[in-house]
Backbone bond lengths (Angstrom), bond angles and torsions (degrees), N, CA, C in turn:
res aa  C-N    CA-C-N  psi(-1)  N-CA   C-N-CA  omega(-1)  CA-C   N-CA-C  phi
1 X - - - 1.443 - - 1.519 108.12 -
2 X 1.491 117.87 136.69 1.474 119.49 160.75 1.536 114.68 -98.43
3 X 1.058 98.51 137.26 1.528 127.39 166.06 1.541 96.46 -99.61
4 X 1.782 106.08 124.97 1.443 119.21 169.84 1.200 111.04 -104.75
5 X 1.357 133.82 111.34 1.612 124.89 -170.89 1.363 119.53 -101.58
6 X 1.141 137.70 103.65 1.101 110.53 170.49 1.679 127.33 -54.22
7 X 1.142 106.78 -172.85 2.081 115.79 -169.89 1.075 95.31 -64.25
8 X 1.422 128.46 -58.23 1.587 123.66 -164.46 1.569 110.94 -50.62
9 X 1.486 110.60 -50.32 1.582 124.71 -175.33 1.729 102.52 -72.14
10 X 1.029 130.41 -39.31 1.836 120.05 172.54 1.197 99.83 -62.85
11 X 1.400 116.91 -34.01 1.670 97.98 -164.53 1.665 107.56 -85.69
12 X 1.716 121.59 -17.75 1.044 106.93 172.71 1.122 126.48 -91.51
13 X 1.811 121.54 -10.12 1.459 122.91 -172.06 1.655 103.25 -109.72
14 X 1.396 126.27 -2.68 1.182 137.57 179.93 1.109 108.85 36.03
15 X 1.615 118.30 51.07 1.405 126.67 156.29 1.637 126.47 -36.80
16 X 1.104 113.39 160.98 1.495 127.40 169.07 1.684 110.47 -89.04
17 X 0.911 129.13 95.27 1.578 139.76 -153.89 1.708 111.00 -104.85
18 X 1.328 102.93 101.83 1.522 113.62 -172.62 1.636 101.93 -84.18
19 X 1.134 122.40 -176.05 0.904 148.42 151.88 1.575 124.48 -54.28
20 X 1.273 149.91 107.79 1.423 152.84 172.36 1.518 98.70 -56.60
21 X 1.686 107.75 124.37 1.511 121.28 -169.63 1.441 115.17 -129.05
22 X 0.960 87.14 -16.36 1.773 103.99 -153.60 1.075 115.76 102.79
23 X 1.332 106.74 175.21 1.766 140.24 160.11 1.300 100.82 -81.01
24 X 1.631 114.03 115.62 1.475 96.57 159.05 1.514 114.14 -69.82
25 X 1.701 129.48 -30.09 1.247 112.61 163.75 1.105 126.67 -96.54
26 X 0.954 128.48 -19.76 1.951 125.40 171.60 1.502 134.41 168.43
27 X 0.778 160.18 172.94 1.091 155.54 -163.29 1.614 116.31 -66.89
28 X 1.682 108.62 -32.25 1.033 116.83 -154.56 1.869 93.68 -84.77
29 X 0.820 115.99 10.97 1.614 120.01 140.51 0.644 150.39 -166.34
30 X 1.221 94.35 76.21 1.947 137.32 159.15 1.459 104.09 -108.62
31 X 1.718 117.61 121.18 1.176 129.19 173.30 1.908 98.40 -103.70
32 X 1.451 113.94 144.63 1.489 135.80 143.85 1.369 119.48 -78.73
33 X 1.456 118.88 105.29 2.185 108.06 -177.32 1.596 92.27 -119.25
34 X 1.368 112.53 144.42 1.226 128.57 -167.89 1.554 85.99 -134.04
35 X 1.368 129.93 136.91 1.974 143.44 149.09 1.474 95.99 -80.18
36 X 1.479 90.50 129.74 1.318 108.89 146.82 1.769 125.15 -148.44
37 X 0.951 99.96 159.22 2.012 109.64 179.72 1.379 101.14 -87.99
38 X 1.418 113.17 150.35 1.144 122.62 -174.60 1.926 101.41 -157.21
39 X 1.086 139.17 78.89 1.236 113.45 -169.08 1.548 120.53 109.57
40 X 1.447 101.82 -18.48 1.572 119.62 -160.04 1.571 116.29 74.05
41 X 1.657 100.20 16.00 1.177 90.60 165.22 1.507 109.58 -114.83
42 X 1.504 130.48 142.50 1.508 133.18 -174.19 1.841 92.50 -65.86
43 X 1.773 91.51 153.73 1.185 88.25 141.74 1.487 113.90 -173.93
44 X 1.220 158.75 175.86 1.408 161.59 -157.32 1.536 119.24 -122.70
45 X 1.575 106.21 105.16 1.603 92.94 175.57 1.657 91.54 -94.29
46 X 1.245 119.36 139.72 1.730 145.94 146.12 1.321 116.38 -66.50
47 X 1.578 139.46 127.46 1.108 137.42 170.59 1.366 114.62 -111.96
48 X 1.278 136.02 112.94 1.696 100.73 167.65 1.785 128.87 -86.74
49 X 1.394 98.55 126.23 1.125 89.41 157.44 1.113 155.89 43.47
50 X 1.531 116.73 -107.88 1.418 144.48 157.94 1.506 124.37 -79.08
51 X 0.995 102.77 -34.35 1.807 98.04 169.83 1.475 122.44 -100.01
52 X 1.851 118.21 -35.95 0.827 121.07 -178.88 2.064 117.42 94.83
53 X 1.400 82.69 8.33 1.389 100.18 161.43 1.546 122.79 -42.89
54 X 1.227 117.20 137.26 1.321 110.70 155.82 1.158 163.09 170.29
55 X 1.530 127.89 139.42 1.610 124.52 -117.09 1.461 95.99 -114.21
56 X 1.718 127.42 140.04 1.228 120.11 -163.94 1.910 92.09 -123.47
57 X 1.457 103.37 129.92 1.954 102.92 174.71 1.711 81.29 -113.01
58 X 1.532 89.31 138.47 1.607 110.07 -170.95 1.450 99.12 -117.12
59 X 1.162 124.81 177.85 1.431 118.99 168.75 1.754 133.17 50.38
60 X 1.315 97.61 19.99 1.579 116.36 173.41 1.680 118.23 -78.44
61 X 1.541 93.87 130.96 1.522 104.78 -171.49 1.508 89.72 -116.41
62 X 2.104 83.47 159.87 1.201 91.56 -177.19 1.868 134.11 -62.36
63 X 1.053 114.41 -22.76 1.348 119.00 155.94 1.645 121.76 -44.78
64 X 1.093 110.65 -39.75 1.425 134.74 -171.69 1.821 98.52 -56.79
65 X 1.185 109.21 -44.10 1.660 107.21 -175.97 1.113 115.64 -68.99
66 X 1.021 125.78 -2.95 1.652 131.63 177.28 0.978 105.27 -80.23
67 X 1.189 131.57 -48.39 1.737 128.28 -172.52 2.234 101.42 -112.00
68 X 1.216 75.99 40.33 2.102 84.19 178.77 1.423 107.53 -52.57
69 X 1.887 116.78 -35.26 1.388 109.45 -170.07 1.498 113.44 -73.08
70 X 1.489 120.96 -32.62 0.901 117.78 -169.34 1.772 111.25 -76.16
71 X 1.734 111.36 -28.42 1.215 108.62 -167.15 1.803 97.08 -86.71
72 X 1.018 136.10 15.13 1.632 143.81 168.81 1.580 84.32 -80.31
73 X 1.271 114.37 -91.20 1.094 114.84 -174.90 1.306 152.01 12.62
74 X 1.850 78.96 -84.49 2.267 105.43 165.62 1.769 76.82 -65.91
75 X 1.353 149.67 -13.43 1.250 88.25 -173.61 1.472 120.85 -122.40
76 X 0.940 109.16 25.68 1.202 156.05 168.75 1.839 109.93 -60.57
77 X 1.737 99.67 -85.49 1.266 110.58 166.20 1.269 136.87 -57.61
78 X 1.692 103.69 -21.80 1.490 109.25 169.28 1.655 109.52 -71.00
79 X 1.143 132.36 -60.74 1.782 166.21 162.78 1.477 70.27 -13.66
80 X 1.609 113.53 -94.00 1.280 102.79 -169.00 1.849 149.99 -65.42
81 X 1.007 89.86 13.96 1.462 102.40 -160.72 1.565 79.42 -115.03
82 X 1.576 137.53 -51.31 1.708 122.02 167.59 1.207 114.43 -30.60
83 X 1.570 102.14 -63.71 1.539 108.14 177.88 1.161 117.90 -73.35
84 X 1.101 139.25 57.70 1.916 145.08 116.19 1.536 88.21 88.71
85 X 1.698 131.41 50.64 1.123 108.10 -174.00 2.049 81.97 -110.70
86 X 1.106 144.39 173.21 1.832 139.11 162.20 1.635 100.64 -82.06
87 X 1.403 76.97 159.87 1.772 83.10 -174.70 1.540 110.15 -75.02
88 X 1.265 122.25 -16.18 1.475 115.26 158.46 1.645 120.22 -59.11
89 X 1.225 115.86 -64.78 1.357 107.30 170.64 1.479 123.21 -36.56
90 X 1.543 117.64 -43.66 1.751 107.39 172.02 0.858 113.30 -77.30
91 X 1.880 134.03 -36.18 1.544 111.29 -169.38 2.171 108.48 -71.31
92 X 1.474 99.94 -26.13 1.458 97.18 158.99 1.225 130.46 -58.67
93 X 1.140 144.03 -26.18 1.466 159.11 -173.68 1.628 99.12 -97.18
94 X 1.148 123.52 -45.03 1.754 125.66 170.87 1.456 111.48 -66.08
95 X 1.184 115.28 -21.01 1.279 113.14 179.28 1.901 116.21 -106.52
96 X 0.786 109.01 -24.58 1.797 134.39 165.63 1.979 91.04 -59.98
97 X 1.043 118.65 -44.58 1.798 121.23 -167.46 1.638 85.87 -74.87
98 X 1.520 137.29 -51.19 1.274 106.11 -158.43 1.583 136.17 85.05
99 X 1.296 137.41 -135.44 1.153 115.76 -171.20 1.807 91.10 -135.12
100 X 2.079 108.67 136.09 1.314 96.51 -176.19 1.297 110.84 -74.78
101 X 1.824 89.20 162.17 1.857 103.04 175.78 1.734 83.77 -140.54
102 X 1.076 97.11 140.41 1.561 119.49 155.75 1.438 146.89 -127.20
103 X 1.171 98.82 140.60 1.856 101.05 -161.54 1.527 101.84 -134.11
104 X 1.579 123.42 -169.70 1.100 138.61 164.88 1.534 133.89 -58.41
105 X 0.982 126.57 98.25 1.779 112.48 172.53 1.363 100.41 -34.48
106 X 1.685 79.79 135.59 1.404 120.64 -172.88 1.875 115.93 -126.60
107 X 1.597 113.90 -11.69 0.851 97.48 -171.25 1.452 113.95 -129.52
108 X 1.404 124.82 141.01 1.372 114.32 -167.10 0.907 113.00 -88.73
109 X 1.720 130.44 -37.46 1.366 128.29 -170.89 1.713 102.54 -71.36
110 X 1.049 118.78 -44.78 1.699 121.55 168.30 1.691 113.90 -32.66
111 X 1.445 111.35 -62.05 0.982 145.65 -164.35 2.332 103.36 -72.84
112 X 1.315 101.51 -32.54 1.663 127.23 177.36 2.097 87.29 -74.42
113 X 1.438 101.06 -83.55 1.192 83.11 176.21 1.535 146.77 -74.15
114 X 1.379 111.01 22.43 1.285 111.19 149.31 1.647 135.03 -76.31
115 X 1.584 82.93 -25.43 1.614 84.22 -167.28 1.775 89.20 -92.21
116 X 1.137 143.67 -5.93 1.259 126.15 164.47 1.599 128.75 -83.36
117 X 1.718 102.28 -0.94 1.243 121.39 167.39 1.527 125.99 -83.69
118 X 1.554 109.99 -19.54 1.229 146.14 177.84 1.654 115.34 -92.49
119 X 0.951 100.09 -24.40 1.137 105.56 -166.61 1.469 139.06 65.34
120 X 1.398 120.83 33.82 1.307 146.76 -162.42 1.952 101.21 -109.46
């Protein structure tokens, strides 16, 4: 799975930042995560990709970025498992993603509809 970060989010989770390669399977997991403050508290909207899904972790501390892959994840399976998906279908789809890599946003229309989700 890719994680697309924008600058604000590399600079706060001080990721390990690969190279943008692709999906070897598809778009549909590849996430866009943008930080933002809200309150003074951080927090991460997730976009996907291909649908344009998207899942917001609020209340993230700085400790919290250390283990970012794992907290995508739980939140991931939670997101989907609200939404009426069986727990087979997510642990298949969690396992279809693979292991994260993260790089630079790359995409504008992704990146277009975020900020109309935001309202910016």
């Amino acid at each position: 799975m890719y994680i697309q970060c924008t600058k604000k989010l590399l600079e706060a989770g001080k990721f390990e930042l690969g190279e943008y390669q692709g999906s070897e399977l598809s778009p549909f997991y590849e996430w866009h995560a943008n930080l933002f403050v809200l309150h003074r508290r951080k927090g991460v909207l997730l976009m996907n990709n291909a649908t344009r899904y998207g899942i917001v972790l609020y209340g993230l501390k700085a400790t919290e970025f250390k283990r970012f892959d794992q907290i995508v994840f739980d939140a991931i399976w939670e997101t989907f498992l609200a939404e009426g998906f069986s727990e087979e279908q997510v642990r298949k789809y969690i396992e279809n993603c693979g292991e994260v890599r993260y790089s630079k946003t790359n995409s504008r229309s992704v990146l277009g509809h975020y900020r109309n989700l935001i309202g910016i």
